[in-house]
C-alpha positions, 0 to 999 in steps of 0.5 A: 090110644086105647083107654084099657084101664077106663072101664075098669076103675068106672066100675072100682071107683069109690066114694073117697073117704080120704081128706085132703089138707091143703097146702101150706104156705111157702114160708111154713114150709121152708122154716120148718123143714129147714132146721133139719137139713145140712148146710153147704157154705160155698165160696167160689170164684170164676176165672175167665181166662182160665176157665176154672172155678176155685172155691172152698165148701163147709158142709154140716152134714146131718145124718138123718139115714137113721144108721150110724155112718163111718164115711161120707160119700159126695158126687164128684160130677165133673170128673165125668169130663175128664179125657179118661172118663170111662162113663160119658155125660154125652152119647156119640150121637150128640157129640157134634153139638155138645162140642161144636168145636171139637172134643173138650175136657173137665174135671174137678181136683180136690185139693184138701179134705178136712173132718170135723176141723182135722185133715183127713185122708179122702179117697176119690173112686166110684164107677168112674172117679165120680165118689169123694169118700170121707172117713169119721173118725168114731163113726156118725151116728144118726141125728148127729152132725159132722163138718167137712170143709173141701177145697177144690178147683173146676176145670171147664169144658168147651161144652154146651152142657150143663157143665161147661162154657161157650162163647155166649155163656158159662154153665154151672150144674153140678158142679160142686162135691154134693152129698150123695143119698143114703137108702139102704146105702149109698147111692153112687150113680155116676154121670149116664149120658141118658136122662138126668142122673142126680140124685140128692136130699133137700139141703140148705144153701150159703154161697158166695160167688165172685166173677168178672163184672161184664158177666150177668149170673142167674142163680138158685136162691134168693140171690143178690150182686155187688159190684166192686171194681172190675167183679162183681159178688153174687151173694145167695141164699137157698133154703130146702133145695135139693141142688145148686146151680150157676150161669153166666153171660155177657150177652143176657138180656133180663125181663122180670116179673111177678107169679104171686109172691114169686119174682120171675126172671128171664134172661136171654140172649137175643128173642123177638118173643122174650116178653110173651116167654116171660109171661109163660113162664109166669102163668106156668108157676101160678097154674101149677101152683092152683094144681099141684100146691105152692111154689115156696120161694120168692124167685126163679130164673129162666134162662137161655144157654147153649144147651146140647139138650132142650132144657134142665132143671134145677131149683130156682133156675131152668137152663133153656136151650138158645137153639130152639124154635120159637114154638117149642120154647114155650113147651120146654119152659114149662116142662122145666118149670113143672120140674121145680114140682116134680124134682126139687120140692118132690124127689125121686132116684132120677137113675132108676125110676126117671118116669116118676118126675118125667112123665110127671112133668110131661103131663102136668105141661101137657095140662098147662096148655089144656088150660091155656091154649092161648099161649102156643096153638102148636102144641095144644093138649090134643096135639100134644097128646096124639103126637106121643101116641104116633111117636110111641107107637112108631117107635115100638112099630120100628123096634118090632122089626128087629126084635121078636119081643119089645122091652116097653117096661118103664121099671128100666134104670136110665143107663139100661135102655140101649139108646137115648131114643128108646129112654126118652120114649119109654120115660117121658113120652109113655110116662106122659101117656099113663098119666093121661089115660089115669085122668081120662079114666078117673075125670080131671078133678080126681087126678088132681087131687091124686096129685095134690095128695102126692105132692103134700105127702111126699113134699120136701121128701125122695119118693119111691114108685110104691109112695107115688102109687099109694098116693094117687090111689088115696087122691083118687078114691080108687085102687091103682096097683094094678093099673100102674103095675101094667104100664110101668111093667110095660104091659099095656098095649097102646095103639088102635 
């Protein structure tokens, strides 16, 4: 690849005068950020034999848009499964194996809305049915707080999806009414089928969740089970997290261990490399926490599902696809793992601006095994970074012989690119190759600090393309406008 921007910021590049604090401890940040968020008391019961989820949730929603709200807007995500669905989670191409067993339907019935203790009337609508509205009575001013209780049944798909169930597990991402972002209003993306399309602000977590006692439960939060008769209870606690996710099975396997203060799982179903994964994913928390900054809590979970896609991430809790060769594995474990940087502890509109935590998260993998070659001599840093450059290029090369002119821009919404390839080429794969080139061209150590900036900066916060840029700029000692403009606004020619 053509270092363009290289001799470019040799030339800019300044003494930086910027001082850089280190991070704090995983405790600190938790207590105090907490304090500041909503709450979600969630109690939920699984039904094997229905396939259904059952489950009343108390939100104290505090409004911290800074304006005066009269509603109330959650995602319905499930509904995304409905047979009537206009919006599909899965595109026709990966249909076959997001439903090996032919065509299957979800969905999410509310059943009863309260409003600060009285029953309210409730609208569900959006693009595609995907929006629970809720109206306050006299409006919800900003700093204040307002509960609302739900009551609500899931139904599950034969899917393997994040949301669903197959005969080796159940998935439960996004499965819940969860509050959606207000910036400048309401954001109400529904379920694309390309990318990862949630969005939501950091909260706090309170669930309790009962299921049969034959199953094993990974879960975000802190998480402890009991068992009493033939159920167990899953009880969990989730500080300054932005989501909450499940999974079950009757076939996992667990191997445990420690990233500093860190307890890390891994649950699978049958993997003759099951204790070098675990170490993977354990080495992958303590690098990421020397580059990036601290992983503030006590647990994570990786866990294999069947999975349409390779992985996903959620906080505390990564789905890994069981499907997957045994090389490759190791790569999605620590894409995912990195994501617990590049997603949860720092956000992002994942619809419209989804380079930010994947191309991040690509390249801080790609640096993982810079560092650690030793954990996978298929996917070293060159091989990695010289396989994106031939699959971009190839890419573009193919495009070029239908298209007089080739969108390369990476400033596209997810559901704006034509097809899944072109989203994942133009997000992952050429995010991954603008931040090798920035570290190329500003040294490794530089780049690091670019990234210890925007993750103490923007921690516990949703960042926007220009606070990403900022940031870097301030971590490097150099002016990047101009160089993240180029790549992002698809400028930028890559190739010999």
């Amino acid at each position: 690849m053509k270092k363009l921007y290289a001799a470019i910021l040799a030339v800019c590049m300044v003494t930086s005068s910027f001082v850089f604090f280190g991070c704090s401890s995983g405790g600190d940040f938790i207590s105090s950020n907490k304090d500041d968020l909503s709450n979600y008391y969630i109690s939920a019961e699984l039904d094997t034999n229905t396939k259904t989820v059952s489950a009343s949730q108390k939100v104290e929603y505090k409004n911290n848009s800074g304006s005066t709200l009269q509603e109330v807007k959650f995602h319905l995500y499930p509904n995304a499964f409905r047979e009537d669905a206009k919006i599909k989670p899965v595109s026709a191409q990966n249909e076959t194996n997001a439903y090996p067993n032919g065509k299957s339907y979800g969905k999410i019935e509310v059943e009863l809305v309260k409003a600060n203790g009285k029953n309210t009337e409730f609208d569900i609508g959006g693009d595609d049915m995907n929006i629970l509205s809720i109206w306050v009575e006299g409006g919800l001013q900003k700093g204040q707080t307002a509960t609302f209780e739900i009551e609500f049944t899931d139904y599950l798909p034969m899917a393997a999806h994040r949301y669903g169930y197959t005969q080796n597990n159940y998935s439960l991402g996004n499965w819940y009414p969860v509050a959606c972002v207000y910036d400048d209003g309401w954001v109400t993306n529904p379920y694309y089928s390309n990318g990862d399309p949630f969005y939501s602000d950091m909260a706090n977590y309170h669930v309790t969740f009962t299921y049969p006692e034959k199953l094993t439960a990974a879960s975000t939060g802190n998480f402890s089970v009991t068992t009493e008769g033939e159920k167990k209870i899953l009880t969990s606690e989730a500080y300054v997290v932005r989501d909450f996710a499940l999974c079950f099975s009757d076939k996992y396997q667990v191997k445990k261990g420690k990233a500093g203060d860190t307890t890390v799982q891994y649950l699978y179903f049958d993997d003759q490399l099951a204790d070098e994964n675990l170490k993977a994913a354990q080495k992958a928390v303590e690098t990421f926490e020397e580059m990036i900054g601290d992983y503030p809590y006590e647990s994570l979970c990786v866990a294999q599902t069947d999975f349409v896609y390779g992985g996903m991430e959620y906080p505390n809790l990564v789905f890994v696809s069981a499907d997957i060769d045994d090389d490759y594995l190791k790569q999605v474990i620590v894409h995912e793992i990195a994501h617990q940087w590049w997603y949860n502890l720092v956000g992002n509109d994942q619809v419209a601006y989804a380079w930010m935590d994947e191309g991040l998260a690509e390249y801080s993998t790609a640096l993982f095994f810079k560092k650690h070659e030793e954990y996978c001599e298929e996917y070293n840093y060159q091989k990695i970074i010289k396989s994106a450059e031939k699959l971009y290029t190839t890419f573009v090369d193919v495009l070029s012989t239908f298209n007089d002119k080739v969108d390369t821009s990476m400033s596209r919404a997810t559901n704006d690119f034509p097809t899944e390839q072109e989203y994942v080429c133009m997000t992952y794969t050429k995010g991954m190759l603008m931040f090798e080139d920035l570290c190329f061209s500003v040294g490794e150590s530089k780049f690091e600090k670019g990234l210890k900036t925007y993750f103490e900066a923007f921690k516990g916060k949703n960042a926007k393309p220009q606070n990403l840029i900022d940031s870097f700029s301030k971590g490097c000692g150099v002016d990047l406008q101009s160089f993240f403009d180029a790549w992002v606004g698809g400028t930028v020619v890559i190739g010999n």
